[in-house]
Structure formats: structure tokens, C-alpha cells
C-alpha positions, -999 to +999 in steps of 0.1 A: +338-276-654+311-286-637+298-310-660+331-327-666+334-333-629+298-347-626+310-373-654+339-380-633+324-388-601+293-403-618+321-426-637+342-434-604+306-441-583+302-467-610+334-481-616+338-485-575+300-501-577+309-527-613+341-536-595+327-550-561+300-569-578+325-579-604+348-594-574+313-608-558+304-626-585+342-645-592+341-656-556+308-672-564+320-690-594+352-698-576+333-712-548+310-732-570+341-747-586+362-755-557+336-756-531+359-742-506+360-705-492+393-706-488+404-717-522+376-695-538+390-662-519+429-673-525+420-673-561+408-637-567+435-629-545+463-643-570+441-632-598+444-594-588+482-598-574+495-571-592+466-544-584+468-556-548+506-551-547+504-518-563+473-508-541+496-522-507+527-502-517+510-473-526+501-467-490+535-479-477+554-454-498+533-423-497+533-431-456+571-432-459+579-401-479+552-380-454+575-393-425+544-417-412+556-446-392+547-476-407+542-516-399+534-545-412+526-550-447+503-582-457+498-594-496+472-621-476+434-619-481+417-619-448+380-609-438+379-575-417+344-569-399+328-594-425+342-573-455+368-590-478+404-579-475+435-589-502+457-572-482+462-542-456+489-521-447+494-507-409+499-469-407+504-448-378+478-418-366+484-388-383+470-352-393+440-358-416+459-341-441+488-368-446+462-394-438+438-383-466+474-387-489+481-417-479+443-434-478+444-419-515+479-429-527+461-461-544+434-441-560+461-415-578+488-447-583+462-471-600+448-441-622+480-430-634+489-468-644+461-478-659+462-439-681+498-453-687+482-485-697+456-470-720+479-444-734+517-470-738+495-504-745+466-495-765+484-463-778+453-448-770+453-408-776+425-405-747+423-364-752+410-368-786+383-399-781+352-388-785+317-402-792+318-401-828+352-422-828+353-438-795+350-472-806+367-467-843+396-459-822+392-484-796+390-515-825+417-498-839+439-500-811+430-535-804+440-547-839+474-532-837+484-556-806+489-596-817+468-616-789+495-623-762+502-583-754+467-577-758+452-604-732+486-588-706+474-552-713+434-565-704+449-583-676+463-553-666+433-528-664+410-557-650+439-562-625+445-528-611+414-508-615+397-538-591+415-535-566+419-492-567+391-493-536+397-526-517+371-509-488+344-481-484+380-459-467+398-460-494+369-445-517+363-417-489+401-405-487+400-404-529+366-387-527+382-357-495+402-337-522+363-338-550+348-328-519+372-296-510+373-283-546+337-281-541+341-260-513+364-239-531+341-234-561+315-228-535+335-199-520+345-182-551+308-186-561+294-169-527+322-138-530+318-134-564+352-139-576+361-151-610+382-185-611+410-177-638+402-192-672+438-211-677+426-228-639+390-237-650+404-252-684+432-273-665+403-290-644+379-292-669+405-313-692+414-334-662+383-340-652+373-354-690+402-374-689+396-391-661+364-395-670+370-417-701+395-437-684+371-449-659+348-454-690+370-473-709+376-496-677+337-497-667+331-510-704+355-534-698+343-548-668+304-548-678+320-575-704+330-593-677+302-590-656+272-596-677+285-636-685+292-640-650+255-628-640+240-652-663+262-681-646+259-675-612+223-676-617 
């Protein structure tokens, strides 16, 4: 199990890392093109709409079904001590328990989606990919959907997993639960008790499937990336 979760948080440190530069890099271009801030920043902003709106609401509801007063909700970009915001949400104080809920609610939301994504869109069996057929698979997929669906589905994935961590919070309350199972494997290590099999086999599986998601969506936006390097330079 160990191994699948060091591929997962290897795979999420560099998704979070491809996705910043990513967004870094479009400003640029945006800015070079319009030579305005403003316009540059409004830009990405409507060009990850629907990961921002998903990323916005995800807070809002998982606030509202823990019973966690809630205010205003922006779908504005807007800078935040010199970071880049597309949008915030205002939560009240809570327990750090609800709080680490709600600052992941994005993280588990955009996940599911873009697994739904993979799995609905691409029909993408992601269990059974492997390194032998990863990419048979993948071309496979591709050539089943004509070119409309297939630029919506890519829209989709570049949409939502860019805007999974819109700040450095958001990537610390999704990291909180990685960080407690640790603990726990920690304290079944030091007492010497044996972690059921069915338990280790459920994580390990999950953790290998989350694993080549974030793959599968880093590939994706090193395709991006790489062209847009060799522009801004």
C-alpha cells in the first residue's frame, strides 16, 4: 500500500505543480495578446468557468450540509496577498474537523468528475490500464469520440483539474486526511498490529486509481505546457 500511496501523492505534488505553471504561462500569453492585466486574468477566468464554479460550490455545499454558516460567494478573479484568485467563498470558523471537509470538498468533487469524465467520456476502464496498454487504450478511446465530444470531454479535464487547488489552503486541507492515515499506519506499525487484508487492498486499489487519474491529467497538461514554454520565451 505504501507504494501506491507514494505514486499518489508524487502524482497530486505534480499535477498541483504542472497546473500553476500551466495557469502562469496562459496569463502570459493572454497578456502578450491583449496587453492588459485585466483582460489577460478575465480570460483564464472564463476559460476555467466550470472548474471554478464546481471548485466555489463545492465549499458552499459541503459548508451547508456540516451546518457552517456561510457568505458571500464570488465567481470574480481578484488578487489575494499577490496570489491569483478566480473566485472565493466566505465560511465561518469552525472545528478543524468540518474545516478540513470543507477546505477539501473541491479536491474529492473535482476528482470524482474528472474519474467520471475519464470513465463516462473516454469510456476509459482506469482499473485495468496498465503500462503495457496505457496508451493502446488511451488511442483507442480517443478514436471512438467524433472531434466535437472529444475537444468538450478535453475541455473538461483541462477545466476542472486546474482549478482543483486555486491556493496553497486548499492543497493543505486535501493533504490533512494523507497525512492522518499516515499516522494511523504509523500506530499500527509501532503496536504491532496487523491492518486487515480486505482494508489494505481497498487502499491500495484507491490509491492506484487515483494515481492514474492524476496521470492521465498531468500527461494532458504537459501537452499543453511544453508549446506554451517555447512561446513565452
Amino acid at each position: 500500500m505504501l507504494l501506491s500511496l507514494f505514486l499518489f501523492i508524487l502524482t497530486l505534488a505534480l499535477l498541483y505543480l504542472s497546473s500553476h505553471s500551466l495557469i502562469a504561462h496562459l496569463v502570459k500569453i493572454f497578456y502578450r495578446l491583449t496587453r492588459s492585466h485585466e483582460t489577460a486574468v478575465n480570460l483564464i477566468f472564463f476559460l476555467l468557468l466550470p472548474g471554478v464554479s464546481l471548485h466555489e460550490f463545492s465549499h458552499i455545499l459541503t459548508a451547508e450540509l456540516l451546518q457552517v454558516p456561510t457568505g458571500h460567494l464570488s465567481l470574480k478573479p481578484h488578487f489575494r496577498d499577490g496570489q491569483l484568485m478566480l473566485g472565493s467563498a466566505q465560511i465561518a470558523s469552525t472545528d478543524p474537523f468540518r474545516l478540513t471537509l470543507i477546505g477539501s470538498a473541491p479536491f474529492l468533487t473535482g476528482t470524482l468528475t474528472l474519474y467520471l469524465i475519464l470513465r463516462l467520456g473516454l469510456s476509459l476502464n482506469l482499473a485495468s490500464l496498465t503500462l503495457t496498454n496505457f496508451l493502446p487504450q488511451i488511442l483507442s478511446s480517443i478514436q471512438q469520440l467524433s472531434l466535437l465530444p472529444l475537444l468538450g470531454v478535453f475541455y473538461l479535464l483541462f477545466s476542472i483539474s486546474n482549478t482543483m487547488f486555486s491556493s496553497p489552503s486548499d492543497l493543505q486541507a486535501a493533504g490533512l486526511p494523507i497525512i492522518l492515515l499516515l499516522i494511523i499506519l504509523g500506530t499500527f506499525k509501532l503496536a504491532r498490529l496487523a491492518i486487515p487484508p480486505l482494508i489494505l487492498t481497498s487502499f491500495t486499489n484507491l490509491f492506484l486509481l487515483l494515481a492514474t487519474i492524476f496521470t492521465l491529467i498531468l500527461i494532458l497538461n504537459l501537452l499543453l505546457l511544453l508549446p506554451l514554454k517555447l512561446i513565452n520565451r
